[in-house]
C-alpha positions, 0 to 999 in steps of 0.5 A: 097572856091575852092580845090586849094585856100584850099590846098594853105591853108595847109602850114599855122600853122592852118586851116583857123577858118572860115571853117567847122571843118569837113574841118578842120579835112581835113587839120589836116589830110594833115598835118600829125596829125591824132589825132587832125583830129580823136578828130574832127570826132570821136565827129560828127554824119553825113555820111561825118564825118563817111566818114572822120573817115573811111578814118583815119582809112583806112590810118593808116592801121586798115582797118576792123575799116575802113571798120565799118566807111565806112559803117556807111557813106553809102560808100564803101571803094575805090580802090584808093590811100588815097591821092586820096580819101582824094582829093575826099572828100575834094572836095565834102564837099568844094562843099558843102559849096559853 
């Protein structure tokens, strides 16, 4: 799937069920319910769902619990917007899943 077909996506009343749940996570997180994208990460292990977690946390402000996550990713907390790091993340899972 392309950035722009999953952001066409993001209008519907649910992800799209065959995309990864770390994508799904991303579109809960699009559609302003942090707490069903933060129960999908919190119960995943990997660098990009750490990433995800980082990024939650970095948008509701508990920046010191972001700055944990973002460690355990292996990143570096940004210096851009979080609209702009969650169009960079989203792009590089969708990436890896083409």
């Amino acid at each position: 799937m392309h950035f722009d077909d999953f952001k066409a996506t993001l209008s519907a009343t649910a992800p799209d069920a065959h995309i990864n749940e770390l994508l799904q996570a991303l579109w809960w997180t699009a559609n302003d319910d942090w707490d069903r994208a933060h129960n999908i990460v919190k119960t995943k292990s990997s660098n990009d769902a750490y990433w995800i977690h980082a990024h939650l946390h970095r948008q509701e402000g508990d920046l010191s619990h972001s700055r944990y996550w973002y460690s355990r990713a292996k990143r570096v907390m940004p210096d851009s917007s979080c609209g702009a790091e969650w169009e960079a993340i989203t792009r590089e899972l969708l990436n890896k899943e083409s």
